[in-house]
C-alpha positions, 0 to 999 in steps of 0.5 A: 457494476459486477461486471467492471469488479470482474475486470478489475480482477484482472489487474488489481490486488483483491484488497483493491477489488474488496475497496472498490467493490464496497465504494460502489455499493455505497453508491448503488445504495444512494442513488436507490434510496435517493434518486430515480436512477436506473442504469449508470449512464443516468448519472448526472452532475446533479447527483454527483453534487448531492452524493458529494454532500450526503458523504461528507455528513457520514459519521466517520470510524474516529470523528463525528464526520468522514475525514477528508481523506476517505471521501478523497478515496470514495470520490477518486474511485467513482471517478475512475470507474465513470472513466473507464467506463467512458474509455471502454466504451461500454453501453452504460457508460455516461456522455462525460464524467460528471465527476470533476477532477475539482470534486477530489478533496486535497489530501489533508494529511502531510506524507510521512516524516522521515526519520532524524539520523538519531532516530534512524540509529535508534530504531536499527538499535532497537531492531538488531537486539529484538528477541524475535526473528521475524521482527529482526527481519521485517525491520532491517529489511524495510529499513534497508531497502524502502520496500512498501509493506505489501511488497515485502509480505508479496516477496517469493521464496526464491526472491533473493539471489546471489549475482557474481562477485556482486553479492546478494540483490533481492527481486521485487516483481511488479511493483508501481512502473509494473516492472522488477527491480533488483535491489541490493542487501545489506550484509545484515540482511543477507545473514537474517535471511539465511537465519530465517530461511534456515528455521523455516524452509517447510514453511516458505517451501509451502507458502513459496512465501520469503516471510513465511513461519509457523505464524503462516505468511506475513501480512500488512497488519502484522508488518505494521504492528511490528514497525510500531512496537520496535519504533515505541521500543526506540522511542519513536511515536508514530512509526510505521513501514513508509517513514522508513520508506521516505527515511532511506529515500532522503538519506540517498538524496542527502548522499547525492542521488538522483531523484530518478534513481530512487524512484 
């Protein structure tokens, strides 16, 4: 298993290395407790089917038990190390994956709704006359231009950039087709980010981070908090950085847009 998380390192984000590094031990610790395997390649159906069952009676953070979705994520991630395991061809590997797609739990939650255009009014409203700048920022920008929020704490210091007579686009590497795409700024956004990197040159220059203050870079937990407490100011429950995601996908659609060109 060290070995597969050493692989990982090279294409996935830390925080997906730490999740799954955490999934397999969970598993590691089970089948040490619970069975007599030795080696991964002795993981049979029998043991997926009784480790399926020991999950679901895990006391989960908020309910008596795990939500469905945490054992979606555990199982899917087990699945995939089997799998590549398989594919790599790795002497540890197992005959077949015992992990069947049918063992993943649905999703149980619905994905985020998105925004009424009153509501939409309302959150640009609260966010605009917001005493702090980098609420101002975070807002307008995720509000603008769909990023995800690990995108927007990931932006490089140098991610905007003037086009010709098109104006300013921002550049946001590698995101899920592993490709960058250029996307264009709101006038808005175009002055909140010359606000911003007027006030905190030294410290994007240090961090080669857009969002970046004297609080240090942006992460995900702030942009979060930051959503959530300008969507209560708007009167919004719930808020957070994907409903503007899927708000500005639909009003693109509403407007006639391709689907493939959202995505």
């Amino acid at each position: 298993m060290r070995r597969y998380l050493l692989q990982l390192t090279t294409f996935l984000s830390p925080r997906s290395v730490d999740v799954a590094d955490s999934t397999l031990r969970q598993l590691a610790r089970w089948l040490v407790a619970n069975t007599d395997v030795v080696v991964v390649a002795d993981i049979s159906r029998r043991h997926i089917e009784d480790y399926k069952v020991w999950l679901a009676a895990q006391p989960g953070s908020r309910h008596p038990t795990l939500a469905k979705n945490t054992q979606r994520q555990r199982l899917r991630m087990i699945r995939i190390f089997l799998e590549r395991l398989i594919e790599w061809d790795w002497p540890d590997a197992p005959g077949r994956n015992p992990i069947l797609h049918g063992d993943i739990p649905p999703r149980s939650e619905p994905l985020p709704k998105f925004l009424t255009d009153q509501q939409a009014a309302a959150f640009m409203a609260a966010a605009r006359v917001h005493p702090v700048a980098r609420y101002r920022l975070v807002a307008q920008v995720l509000a603008r231009t769909g990023l995800r929020a690990s995108e927007l704490c990931e932006l490089a210091a140098d991610s905007v950039t003037r086009i010709g007579a098109d104006g300013y686009w921002l550049r946001v590497p590698v995101g899920k087709l592993r490709n960058d795409r250029m996307i264009p700024l709101h006038p808005e956004v175009v002055d909140l980010v010359a606000e911003w990197t007027a006030t905190n040159s030294e410290h994007i220059r240090q961090s080669r981070r857009l969002l970046a203050d004297h609080h240090d870079p942006i992460d995900r937990r702030t942009v979060h908090r930051i959503i959530a407490r300008i969507g209560a100011i708007a009167g919004i429950d719930d808020m957070h950085p994907h409903r503007l995601r899927h708000t500005l996908a639909t009003q693109a659609i509403n407007r006639g847009m391709r689907l493939e060109a959202i995505a």
